[in-house]
Each structure stands twice: as C-alpha cells, then as structure tokens.
C-alpha positions as a printed NumPy array, in Angstrom:
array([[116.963,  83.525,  94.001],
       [115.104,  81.459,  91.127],
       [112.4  ,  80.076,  93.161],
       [110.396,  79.699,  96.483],
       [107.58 ,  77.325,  96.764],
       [105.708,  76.736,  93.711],
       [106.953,  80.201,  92.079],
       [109.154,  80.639,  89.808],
       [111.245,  84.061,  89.374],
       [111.205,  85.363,  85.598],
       [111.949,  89.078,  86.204],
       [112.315,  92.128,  88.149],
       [109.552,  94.635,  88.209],
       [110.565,  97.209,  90.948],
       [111.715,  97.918,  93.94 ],
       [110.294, 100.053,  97.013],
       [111.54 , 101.138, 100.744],
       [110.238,  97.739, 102.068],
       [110.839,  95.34 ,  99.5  ],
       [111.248,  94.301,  95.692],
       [108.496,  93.184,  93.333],
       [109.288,  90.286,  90.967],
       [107.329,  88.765,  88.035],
       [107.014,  84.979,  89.422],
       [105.011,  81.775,  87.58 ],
       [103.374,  79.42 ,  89.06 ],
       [104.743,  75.948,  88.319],
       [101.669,  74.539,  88.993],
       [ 99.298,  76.22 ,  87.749],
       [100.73 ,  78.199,  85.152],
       [ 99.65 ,  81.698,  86.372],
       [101.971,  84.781,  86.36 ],
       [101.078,  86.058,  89.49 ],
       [103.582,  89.224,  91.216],
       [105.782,  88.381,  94.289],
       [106.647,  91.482,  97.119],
       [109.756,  90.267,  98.648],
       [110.4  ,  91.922, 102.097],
       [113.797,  91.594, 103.939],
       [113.148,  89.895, 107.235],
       [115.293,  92.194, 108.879],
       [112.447,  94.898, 108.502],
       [110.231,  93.322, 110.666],
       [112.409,  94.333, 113.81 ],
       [110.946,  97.443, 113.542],
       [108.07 ,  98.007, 115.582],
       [106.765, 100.548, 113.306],
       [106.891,  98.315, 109.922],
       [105.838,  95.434, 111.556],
       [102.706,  96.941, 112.927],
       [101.211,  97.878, 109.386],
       [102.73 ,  95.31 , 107.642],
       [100.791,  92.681, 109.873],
       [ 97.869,  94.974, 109.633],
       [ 98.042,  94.924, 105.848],
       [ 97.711,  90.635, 105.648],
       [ 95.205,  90.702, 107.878],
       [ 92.71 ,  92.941, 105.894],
       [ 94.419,  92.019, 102.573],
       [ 93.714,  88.212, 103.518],
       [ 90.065,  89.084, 104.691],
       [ 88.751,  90.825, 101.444],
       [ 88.139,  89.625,  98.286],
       [ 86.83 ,  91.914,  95.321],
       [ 87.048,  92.146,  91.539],
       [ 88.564,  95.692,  91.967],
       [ 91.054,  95.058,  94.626],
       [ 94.288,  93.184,  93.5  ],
       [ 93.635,  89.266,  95.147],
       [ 96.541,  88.389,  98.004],
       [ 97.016,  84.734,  96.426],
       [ 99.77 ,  83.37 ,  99.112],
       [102.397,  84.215, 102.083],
       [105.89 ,  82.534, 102.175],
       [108.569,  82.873, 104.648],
       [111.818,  81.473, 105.217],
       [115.428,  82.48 , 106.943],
       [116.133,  85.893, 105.113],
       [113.082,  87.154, 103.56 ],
       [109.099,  87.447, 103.947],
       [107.333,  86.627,  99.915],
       [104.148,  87.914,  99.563],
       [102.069,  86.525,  96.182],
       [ 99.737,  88.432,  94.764],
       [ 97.578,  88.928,  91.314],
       [ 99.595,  90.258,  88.98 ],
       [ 98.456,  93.431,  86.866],
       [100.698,  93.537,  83.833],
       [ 99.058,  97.152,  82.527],
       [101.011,  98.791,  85.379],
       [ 99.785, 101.887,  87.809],
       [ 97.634, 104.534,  86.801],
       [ 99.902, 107.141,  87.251],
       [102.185, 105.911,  84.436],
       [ 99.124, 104.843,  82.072],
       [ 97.916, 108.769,  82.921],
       [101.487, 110.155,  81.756],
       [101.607, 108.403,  79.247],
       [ 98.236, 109.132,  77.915],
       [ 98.518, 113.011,  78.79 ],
       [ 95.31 , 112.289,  80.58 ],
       [ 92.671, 110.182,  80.094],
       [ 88.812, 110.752,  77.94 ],
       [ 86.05 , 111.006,  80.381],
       [ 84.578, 107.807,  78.742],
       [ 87.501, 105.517,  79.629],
       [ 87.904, 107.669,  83.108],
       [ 84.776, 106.757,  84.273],
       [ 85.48 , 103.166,  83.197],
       [ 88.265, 103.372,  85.589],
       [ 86.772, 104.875,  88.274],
       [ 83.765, 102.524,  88.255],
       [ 85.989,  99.799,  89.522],
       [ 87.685, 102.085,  92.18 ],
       [ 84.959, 103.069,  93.5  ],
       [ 83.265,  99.745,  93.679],
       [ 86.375,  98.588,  95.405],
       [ 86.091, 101.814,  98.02 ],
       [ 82.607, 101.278,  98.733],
       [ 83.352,  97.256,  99.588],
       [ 86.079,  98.108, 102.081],
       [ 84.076, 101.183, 103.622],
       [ 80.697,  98.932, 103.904],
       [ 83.687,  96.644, 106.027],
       [ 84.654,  99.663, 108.026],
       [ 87.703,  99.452, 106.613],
       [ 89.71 , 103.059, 105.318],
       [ 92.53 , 102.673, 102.818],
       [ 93.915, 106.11 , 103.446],
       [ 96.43 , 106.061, 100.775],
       [ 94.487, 106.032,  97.573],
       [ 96.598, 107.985,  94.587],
       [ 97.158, 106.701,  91.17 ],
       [100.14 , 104.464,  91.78 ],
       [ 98.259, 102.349,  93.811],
       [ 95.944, 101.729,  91.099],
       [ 96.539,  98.834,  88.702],
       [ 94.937,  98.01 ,  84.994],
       [ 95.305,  94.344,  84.431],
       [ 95.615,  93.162,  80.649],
       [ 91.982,  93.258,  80.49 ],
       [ 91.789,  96.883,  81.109],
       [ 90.103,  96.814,  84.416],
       [ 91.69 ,  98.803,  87.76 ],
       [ 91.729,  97.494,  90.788],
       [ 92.945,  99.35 ,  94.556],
       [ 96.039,  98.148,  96.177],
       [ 98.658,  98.469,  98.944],
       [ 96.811,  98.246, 102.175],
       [100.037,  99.362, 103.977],
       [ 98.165, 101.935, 105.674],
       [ 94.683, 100.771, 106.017],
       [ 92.895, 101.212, 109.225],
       [ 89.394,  99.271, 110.58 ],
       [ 87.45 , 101.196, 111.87 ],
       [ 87.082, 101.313, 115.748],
       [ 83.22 ,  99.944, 116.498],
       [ 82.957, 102.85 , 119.201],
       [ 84.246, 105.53 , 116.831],
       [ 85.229, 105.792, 113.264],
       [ 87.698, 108.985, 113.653],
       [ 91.289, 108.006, 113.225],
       [ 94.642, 110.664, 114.375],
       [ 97.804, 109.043, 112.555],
       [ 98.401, 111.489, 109.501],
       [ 99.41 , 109.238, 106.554],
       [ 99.122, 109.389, 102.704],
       [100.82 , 111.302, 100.315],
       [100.304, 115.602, 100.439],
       [ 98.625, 116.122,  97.041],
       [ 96.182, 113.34 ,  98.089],
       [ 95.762, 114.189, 101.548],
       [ 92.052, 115.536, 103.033],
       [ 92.536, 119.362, 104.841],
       [ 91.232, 117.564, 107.831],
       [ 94.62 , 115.336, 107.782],
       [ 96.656, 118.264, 106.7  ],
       [ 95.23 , 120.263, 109.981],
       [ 96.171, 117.184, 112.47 ],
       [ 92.332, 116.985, 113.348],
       [ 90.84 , 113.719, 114.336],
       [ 89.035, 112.179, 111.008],
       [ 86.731, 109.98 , 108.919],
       [ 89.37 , 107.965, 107.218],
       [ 86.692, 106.887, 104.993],
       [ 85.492, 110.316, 104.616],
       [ 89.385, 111.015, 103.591],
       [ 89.105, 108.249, 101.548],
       [ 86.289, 110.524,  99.153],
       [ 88.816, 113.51 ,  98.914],
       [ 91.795, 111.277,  98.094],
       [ 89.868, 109.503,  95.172],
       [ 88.685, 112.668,  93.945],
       [ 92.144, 114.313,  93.293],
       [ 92.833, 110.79 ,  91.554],
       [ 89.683, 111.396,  89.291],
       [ 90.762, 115.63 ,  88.577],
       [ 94.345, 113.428,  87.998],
       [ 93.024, 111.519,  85.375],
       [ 91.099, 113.416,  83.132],
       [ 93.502, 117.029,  83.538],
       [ 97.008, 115.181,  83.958],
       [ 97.672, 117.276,  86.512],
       [ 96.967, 117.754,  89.851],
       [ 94.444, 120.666,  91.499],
       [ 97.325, 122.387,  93.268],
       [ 99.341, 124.742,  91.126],
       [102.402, 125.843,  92.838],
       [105.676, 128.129,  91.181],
       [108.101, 125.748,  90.529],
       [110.801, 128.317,  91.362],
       [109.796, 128.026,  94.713],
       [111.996, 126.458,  97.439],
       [110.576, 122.961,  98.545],
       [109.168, 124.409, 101.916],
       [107.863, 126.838, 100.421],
       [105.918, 124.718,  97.611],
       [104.748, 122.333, 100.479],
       [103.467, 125.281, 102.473],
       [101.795, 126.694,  99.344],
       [100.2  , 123.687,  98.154],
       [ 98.663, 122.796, 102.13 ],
       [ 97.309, 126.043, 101.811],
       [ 95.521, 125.463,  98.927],
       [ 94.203, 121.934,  99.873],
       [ 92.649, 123.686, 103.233],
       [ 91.364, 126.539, 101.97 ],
       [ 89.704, 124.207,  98.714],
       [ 91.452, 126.841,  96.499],
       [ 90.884, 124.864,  93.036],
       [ 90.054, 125.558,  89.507],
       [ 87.649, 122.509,  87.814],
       [ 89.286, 121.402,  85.014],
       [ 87.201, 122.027,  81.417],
       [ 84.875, 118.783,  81.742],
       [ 81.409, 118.309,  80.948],
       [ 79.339, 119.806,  83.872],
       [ 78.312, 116.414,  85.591],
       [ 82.112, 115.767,  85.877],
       [ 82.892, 119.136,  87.202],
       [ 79.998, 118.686,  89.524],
       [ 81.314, 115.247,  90.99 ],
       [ 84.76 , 116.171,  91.502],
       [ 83.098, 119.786,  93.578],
       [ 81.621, 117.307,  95.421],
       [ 84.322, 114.701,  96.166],
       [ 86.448, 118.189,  96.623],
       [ 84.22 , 119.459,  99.375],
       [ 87.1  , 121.043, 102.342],
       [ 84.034, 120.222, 105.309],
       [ 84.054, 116.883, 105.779],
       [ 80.505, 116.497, 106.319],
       [ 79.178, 117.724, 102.768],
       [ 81.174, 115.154, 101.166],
       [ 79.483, 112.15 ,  99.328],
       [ 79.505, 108.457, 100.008],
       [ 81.215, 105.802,  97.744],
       [ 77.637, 104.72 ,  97.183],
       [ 76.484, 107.952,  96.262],
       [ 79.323, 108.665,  93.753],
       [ 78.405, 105.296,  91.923],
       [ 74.447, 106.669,  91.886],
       [ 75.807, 110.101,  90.294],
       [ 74.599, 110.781,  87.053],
       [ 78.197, 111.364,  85.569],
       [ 79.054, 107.72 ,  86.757],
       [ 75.906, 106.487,  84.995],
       [ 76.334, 108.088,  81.509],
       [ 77.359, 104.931,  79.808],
       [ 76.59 , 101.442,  80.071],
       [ 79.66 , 100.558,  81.229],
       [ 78.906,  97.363,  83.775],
       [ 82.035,  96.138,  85.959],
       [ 81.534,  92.469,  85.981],
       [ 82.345,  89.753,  88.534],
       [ 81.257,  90.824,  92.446],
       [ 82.892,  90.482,  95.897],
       [ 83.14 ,  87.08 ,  97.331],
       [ 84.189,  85.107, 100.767],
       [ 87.18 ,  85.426, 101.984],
       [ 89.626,  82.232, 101.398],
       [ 89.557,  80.941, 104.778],
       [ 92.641,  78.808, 104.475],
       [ 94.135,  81.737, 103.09 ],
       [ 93.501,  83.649, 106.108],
       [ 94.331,  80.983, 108.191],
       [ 97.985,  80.626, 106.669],
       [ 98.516,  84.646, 107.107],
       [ 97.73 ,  84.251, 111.048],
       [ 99.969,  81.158, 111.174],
       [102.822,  83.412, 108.985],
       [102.078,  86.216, 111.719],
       [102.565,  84.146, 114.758],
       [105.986,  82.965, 113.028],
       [107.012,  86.265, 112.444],
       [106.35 ,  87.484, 116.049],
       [108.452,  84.624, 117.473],
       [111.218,  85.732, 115.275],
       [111.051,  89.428, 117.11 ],
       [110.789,  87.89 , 120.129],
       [113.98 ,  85.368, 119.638],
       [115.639,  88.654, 118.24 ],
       [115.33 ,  91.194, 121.304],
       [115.949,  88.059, 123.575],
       [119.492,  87.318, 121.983],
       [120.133,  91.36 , 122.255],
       [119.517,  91.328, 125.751]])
C-alpha cells in the first residue's frame, strides 16, 4: 500500500478494532493530512456499519475549528480510506501522562476549544457520547480539537433522550451506568468534566484498590460514579466549583456547554480560541452519500451471493 488517490503513505501511526491510521501527504497539495483505513469486510456487520455510516454523515455535516476536519472518503475492492486533518501533538491522554497533569492555565486553554466544539454539535442536536481524553487531539499549534464520532447520536426532534449505553466506564454519566433513558448531551457535560478533573489531577475521580478482582473494581467504581462519591482535586475554588458542577449525579442540575464557557474559571485569562464554525463542504457531503450508497450495494451483493 503506498498510495490511494492523491495520498501518499509515509508512516504508520496506529491501529484500532476497526481500522489502522496512517500518516499520508497529499501530492497535490502538499498537506500531511491522517488516513483511517477500514477493512471492507467490516462493513458486513450490521452493527459497524450502522455507526460507521452514522459517523460520515455528521462528520461530513460539521465543520469547526475544534473538531478535527473530515477532508475526503475513498473506497476501492478491499478497504474503505477515510482522510482526515491530521493532529501531529497526539491525544490528550498521552500529552496528560506525560505531563503528570496539566497547569490550570494551559487546562483551561484546552478546554476552551472542547467546549466550543461541544456547544457547536449540541446547538446541532447532535451528542458525541464518547468524549475522554484520547479522543482529544493538540495539533502542532497547540490547539485541541473533539474527534471520533463513532458513537454520535442526533437528536430525535420529538425527544432528545437516547437508551443505547455507550462510552467508556470512567467517563460514563450515572444515568448511563443505571440503563435509564438520557440527555446524551446532558451526558455529554459529565463526560467532559471527568476529562477536565483528568487533566489537571492525572488521575481520574474514582479511586478503586488495585488488589481488587476486575469485577469487583468495575462494581466499585459504578458505585462511586452513581452515588457522585468524589473528592475535588486541590484547585483554585472556581475550578473546584466547575468540575462540582459538571459532576452533578441529577441530570437536571447540570450546566450547559454555554454556561461552562460563561463560568468565571473559563474566563480568568484572555485566552481567545480563534477561527469559528463554518458551512459544511457540500461536495464533501455529497461524495460521503455517494460512498454510502456504494457501500450498501456492496452488503447487498454480499448477502445475495450467500443466499
């Protein structure tokens, strides 16, 4: 594999359950942009192929400075190549780790651009219910932008309360944990606010004994999650006050995205995130239906030469 299209392969990055993730360049334009190669094989699964159409079609349709930009959609006989910006300062998990957490000052920088990118796709209706740190990238100029839409769900126009449970434990709301119908946007607020506790602590709210078997640590840690049984880290007051509030266990008392960006921790610098959300690319989105109606005649050929 050395190239596809107009990209170029230069070098493995990683590889996942549903695909690997290659450096590529552009031969025509020059950019280094990141390519998510996906066996076609996968999309025989009902399952995949249900959020990974889902995922184009809202990754196609929005367009913000803190969300990583879906650039392109190939496809031919074996695999599925999905182009998008490439963010060569890694996740914030790793920078976190790295780091042994994070200042408040450069924290907030951070979370500035997440939540300006949470607050675009919940004005949308949209829920990204799988926000953690490693799907948070810093590009080289130190900004960090929200990605993998894998799991993203629009909200229904007669309700906004969603069932599937998804995400990962540490992140996940006690209304997800307790199989109740929810606000995946209200989720949303809890899952970015054990990224923010994340970032500044290095660790995560839940303490559980190591020494405990793996059910048992699960068990523990749901517990703790539902009952809100967390200790603040040592952070200025205004912090501690935000994540309270982003930490709330009834739904209802949590904030907004808007009203985390008006909080007066979030506004103790003069930190502005530059650039704004734009139109979508309509040929863009116009090549990802066109890649989806491919794809679905390729399931259909498939089940028709297993009958």
């Amino acid at each position: 594999m050395e190239q596809i299209g107009p990209y170029q392969f230069v070098k493995f990055l990683s590889a996942g359950p549903s695909g690997r993730v290659f450096e590529c360049h552009n031969i025509n334009t020059g950019e280094a942009v990141s390519c998510k190669v996906i066996d076609i094989a996968n999309i025989k699964s009902d399952d995949f192929f249900t959020h990974f159409k889902n995922e184009l079609i809202i990754h196609s349709q929005i367009r913000h400075p803190g969300i990583t930009q879906l650039k392109d959609v190939l496809v031919d006989k074996k695999n599925v190549y999905v182009i998008l910006e490439r963010c060569e300062g890694g996740d914030l998990n790793d920078l976190v780790l790295d780091e042994g957490g994070l200042p408040e000052s450069r924290a907030r920088h951070y979370f500035k651009h997440i939540m300006g990118a949470i607050s675009y796709i919940h004005n949308l209706g949209i829920a990204h219910r799988d926000i953690k740190l490693e799907n948070i990238l810093v590009t080289s100029q130190d900004c960090a932008k929200l990605t993998d839409f894998g799991l993203c769900k629009q909200a229904s126009t007669d309700s906004p309360m969603m069932k599937t449970t998804c995400g990962t434990l540490v992140y996940s709301a006690p209304e997800i944990i307790k199989e109740e119908p929810y606000n995946g946007m209200i989720a949303d607020i809890w899952s970015a606010g054990v990224v923010l506790y994340a970032m500044v602590s290095n660790h995560f709210p839940w303490v559980s004994d190591p020494n405990l078997p793996p059910d048992r640590m699960v068990a523990e840690t749901a517990r703790q999650i539902t009952e809100g049984d967390i200790q603040l880290p040592n952070v200025t007051y205004e912090l501690q006050d935000l994540i309270g509030c982003m930490l709330t266990v009834d739904p209802a008392d949590r904030p907004t995205a808007e009203d985390i960006l008006q909080h007066p921790w979030m506004e103790m610098d003069e930190d502005v995130i530059e650039g704004a959300a734009v139109d979508p690319d309509q040929q863009l989105v116009q090549l990802v239906k066109g890649v989806i109606v491919d794809l679905e005649k390729r399931r259909s050929n498939d089940q028709d030469d297993s009958d």
